[in-house]
N, C-alpha and C positions, 0 to 999 in steps of 0.2 A: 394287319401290317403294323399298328403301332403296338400290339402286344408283340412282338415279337421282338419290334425295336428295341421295347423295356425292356424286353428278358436278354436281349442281346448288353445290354447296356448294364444289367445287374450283373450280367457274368463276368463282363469287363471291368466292373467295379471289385467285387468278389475277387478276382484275381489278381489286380493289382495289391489291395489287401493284403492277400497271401505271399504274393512275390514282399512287399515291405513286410509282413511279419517274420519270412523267413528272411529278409536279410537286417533285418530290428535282431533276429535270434542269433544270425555269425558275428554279427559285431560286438555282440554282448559276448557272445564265447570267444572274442579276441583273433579273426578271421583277416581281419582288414587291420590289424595293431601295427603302429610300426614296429623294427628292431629296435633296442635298447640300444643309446650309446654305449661307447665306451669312453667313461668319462667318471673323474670321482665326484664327490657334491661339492657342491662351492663351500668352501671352509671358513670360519668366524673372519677370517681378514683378508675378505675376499676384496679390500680398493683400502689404499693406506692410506694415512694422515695427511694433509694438503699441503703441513708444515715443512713436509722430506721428500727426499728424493723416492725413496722407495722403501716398505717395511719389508722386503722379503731379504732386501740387502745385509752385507756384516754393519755393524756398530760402529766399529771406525776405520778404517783405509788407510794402514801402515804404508810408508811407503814401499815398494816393493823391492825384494830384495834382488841382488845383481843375476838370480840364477831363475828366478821368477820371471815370467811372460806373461802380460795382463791385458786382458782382453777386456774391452767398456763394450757392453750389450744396452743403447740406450730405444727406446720404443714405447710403444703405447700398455693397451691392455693385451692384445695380444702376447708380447713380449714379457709383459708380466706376470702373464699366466690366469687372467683371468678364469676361477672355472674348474682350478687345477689344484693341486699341491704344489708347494717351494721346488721341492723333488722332483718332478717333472715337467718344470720349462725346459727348455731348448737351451737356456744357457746353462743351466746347472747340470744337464747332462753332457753339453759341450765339454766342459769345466770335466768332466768324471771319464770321457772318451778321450780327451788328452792325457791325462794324467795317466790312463790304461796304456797308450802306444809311446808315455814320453822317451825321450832317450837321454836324460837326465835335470831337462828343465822342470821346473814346477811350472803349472799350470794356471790362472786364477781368472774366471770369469765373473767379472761384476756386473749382475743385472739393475743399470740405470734407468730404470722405467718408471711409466707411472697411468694407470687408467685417465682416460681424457687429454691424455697430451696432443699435441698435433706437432708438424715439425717445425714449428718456428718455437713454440714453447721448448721441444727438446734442442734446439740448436742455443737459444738461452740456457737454459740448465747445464749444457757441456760448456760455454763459454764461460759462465763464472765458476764453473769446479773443475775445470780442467785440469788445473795445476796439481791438483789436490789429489786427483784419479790417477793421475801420470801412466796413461796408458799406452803399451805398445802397437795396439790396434784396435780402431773403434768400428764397432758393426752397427748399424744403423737400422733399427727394424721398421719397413713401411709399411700401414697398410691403409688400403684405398680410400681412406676416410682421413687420411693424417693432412688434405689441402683445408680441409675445413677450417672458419674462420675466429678467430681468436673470441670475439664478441660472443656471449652464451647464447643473447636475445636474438640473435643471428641465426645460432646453431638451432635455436628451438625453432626459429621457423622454417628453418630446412628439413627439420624433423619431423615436422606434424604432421605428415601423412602416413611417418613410420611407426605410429601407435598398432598396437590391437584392437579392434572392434569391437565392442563387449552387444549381443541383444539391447536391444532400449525397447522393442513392439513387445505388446505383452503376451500375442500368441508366439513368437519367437522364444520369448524368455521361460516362455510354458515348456514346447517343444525340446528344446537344450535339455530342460531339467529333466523330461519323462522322455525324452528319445536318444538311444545314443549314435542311430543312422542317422538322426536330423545334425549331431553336435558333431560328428567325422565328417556329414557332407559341407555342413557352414564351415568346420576349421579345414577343410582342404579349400577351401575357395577362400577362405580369410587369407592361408600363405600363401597362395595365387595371388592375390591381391598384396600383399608386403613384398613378394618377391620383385614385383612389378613396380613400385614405387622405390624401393632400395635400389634397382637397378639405374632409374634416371634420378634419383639421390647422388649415389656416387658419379654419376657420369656427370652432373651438376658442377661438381668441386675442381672438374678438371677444366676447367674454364674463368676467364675474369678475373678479377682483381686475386681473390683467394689463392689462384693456379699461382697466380704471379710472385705475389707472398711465400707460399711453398718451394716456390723456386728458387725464390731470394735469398730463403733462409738454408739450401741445400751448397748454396753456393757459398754462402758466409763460414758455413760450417768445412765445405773442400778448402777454404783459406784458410781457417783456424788451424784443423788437422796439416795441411802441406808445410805451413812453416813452423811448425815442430817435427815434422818429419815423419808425421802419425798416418800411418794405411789407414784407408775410411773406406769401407765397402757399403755399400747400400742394399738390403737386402729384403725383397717383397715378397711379400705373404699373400696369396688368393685368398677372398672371403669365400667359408666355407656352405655355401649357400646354395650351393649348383653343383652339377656334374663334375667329377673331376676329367673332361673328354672335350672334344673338340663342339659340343654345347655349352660349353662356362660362357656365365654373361658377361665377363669384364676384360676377354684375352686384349680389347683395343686399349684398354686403359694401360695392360702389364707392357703392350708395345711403348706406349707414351712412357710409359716409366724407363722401360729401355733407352727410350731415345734420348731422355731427359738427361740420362747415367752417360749418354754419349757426347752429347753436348755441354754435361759441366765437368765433361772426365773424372765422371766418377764410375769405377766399375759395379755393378751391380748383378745381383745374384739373385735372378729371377726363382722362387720356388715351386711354381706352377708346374711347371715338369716334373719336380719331385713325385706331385701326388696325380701324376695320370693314372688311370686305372681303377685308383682306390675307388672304394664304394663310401661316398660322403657320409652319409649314416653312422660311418667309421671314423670320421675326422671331427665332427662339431661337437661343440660341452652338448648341445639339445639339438639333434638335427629338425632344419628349418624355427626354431624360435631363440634358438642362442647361438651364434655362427662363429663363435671364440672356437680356438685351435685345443683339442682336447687334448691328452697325453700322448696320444698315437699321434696325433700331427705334429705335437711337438718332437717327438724322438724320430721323424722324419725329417723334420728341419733340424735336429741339431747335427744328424747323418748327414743332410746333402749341406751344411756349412761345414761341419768339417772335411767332407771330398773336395768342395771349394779351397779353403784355405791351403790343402796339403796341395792340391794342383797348380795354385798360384805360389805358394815356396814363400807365404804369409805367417809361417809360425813355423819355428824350428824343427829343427829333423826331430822325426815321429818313425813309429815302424808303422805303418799302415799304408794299405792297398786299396786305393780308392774305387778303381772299379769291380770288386768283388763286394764293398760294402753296398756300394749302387745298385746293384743286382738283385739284394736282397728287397729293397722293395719293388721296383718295378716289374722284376718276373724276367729279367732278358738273363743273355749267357753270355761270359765276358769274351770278346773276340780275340783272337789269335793277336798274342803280341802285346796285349795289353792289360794283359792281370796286374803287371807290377808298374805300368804305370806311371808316372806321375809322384810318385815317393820320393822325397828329395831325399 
């Protein structure tokens, strides 16, 4: 009886074995890999001088001329492209899709961004250079991290669960190095675990004094813009971190941003919708370890901001057909009646 045990017990072992060598063997032949973004490499000036507004920006900010329409893109990293080339943020392609459908205006979008900003820092920055920017419409780029609090030593502690986990046990730190079933199964339970802290991170900020601040400053900023006469659209960006489907972690947060846009009448331009469908894989610089808007997200946001503007009759007549450009990422067929639109 108890030899049998054993032998029942060595066969059990013997095959477990086998099952981890053969699957120690597809992971090394790249079986379980993810997809490669689509994303260029973060380039030598990947976060500018703390001194400026932004290095990606022109030099100096003529005033603009009477036939010129200048658009102020102020926001964070996102907005700046962390991750990207100059060449394909969302506003520089805005900037290059107006100028394609103008009808004789020039076009000029100024990306006023900066890595680390949040919105009370960007509501400052447009208050003391406003004059300077003299712009006819300013877009506002939010993303779900912009309530965070001005204080660093703050932010670091809001942050400290959103580190990486590096081995510290020394049969762990053995296993990573000689196994790479052991390093795919810890790094899919490491982003299990960030995903899950980044999630009640962000939902953290929408609450408290910080919410309040961010509010303050959303509101200071619809009074600056209104008594010059300046459109101010507020425009939200999903972190790319989740599904792009009715499983994304933060759809309650994009509500609140709604309601927010409702109650300080500010209109806002939710982008969520833009990227249902997509396969996230396809949208992040690193999917699951860098959640910045890679080039495809960006030339999706600056599509569904310009469908935006040409449907609200926010930038001058253009030739362009906003629900035919819509189309092309979502996958739908434009309905009866409404190819054309929305073109003022």
């Amino acid at each position: 009886m108890i030899r049998r045990l054993l032998i029942g017990l060595a066969l059990s072992v013997c095959s477990l074995v086998l099952i981890l060598g053969v699957l120690e063997f597809a992971v090394r032949r790249g079986a379980f890999s993810n997809p490669q973004p689509r994303s260029t490499e973060i380039d030598a000036k990947t976060r500018p001088p703390m001194d400026g507004p932004n290095s990606r920006g022109p030099d100096s900010l003529p005033f603009p001329r009477g036939d010129t329409f200048r658009i102020l893109v102020v926001g964070d990293s996102f907005a700046w492209g962390y991750g990207i080339h100059p060449e394909d943020t969302f506003a520089r392609r805005l900037e290059i899709r107006l100028d394609a459908v103008s009808r004789g205006h020039d076009f000029e979008v100024i990306n006023w961004s900066r890595p680390g900003w949040n919105t009370v820092a960007e509501y400052r920055s447009v208050e003391s250079s406003l004059e300077e920017l003299s712009p006819n419409l300013l877009l506002l780029s939010f993303t779900l991290n912009d309530a965070e609090p001005i204080n660093p030593q703050k932010v670091a502690e809001l942050r400290s669960d959103l580190r990486r986990r590096e081995p510290e046990l020394g049969l762990s730190v053995f296993l990573v190095q000689r196994s790479q079933l052991y390093s795919l199964v810890r790094d899919r339970l490491e982003i299990t675990r960030l995903h899950r802290a980044y999630a009640a991170y962000y939902h953290s900020l929408f609450e408290g004094p910080d919410w309040k601040n961010c509010l303050g400053a959303l509101k200071r900023l619809r009074n600056l813009t209104h008594d010059r006469s300046i459109p101010l659209v507020l425009v939200v960006f999903p972190i790319f971190d989740s599904p792009m489907d009715d499983s994304y972690s933060y759809r309650d947060l994009h509500d609140k941003m709604r309601e927010a846009g409702r109650s300080l009448e500010i209109p806002v331009l939710d982008l969520l919708e833009a990227y249902r469908g997509v396969d996230v894989y396809r949208l992040a610089v690193e999917p699951f370890a860098d959640a910045h808007p890679n080039e495809l997200a960006h030339r999706i946001a600056a599509d569904a901001i310009l469908d935006y503007l040409v449907r609200g009759r926010l930038v001058p007549r253009v030739d362009y057909k906003p629900m035919r450009q819509r189309a092309r990422w979502q996958g739908s067929q434009t309905t009866p009646g409404e190819e054309g639109d929305g073109a003022p």
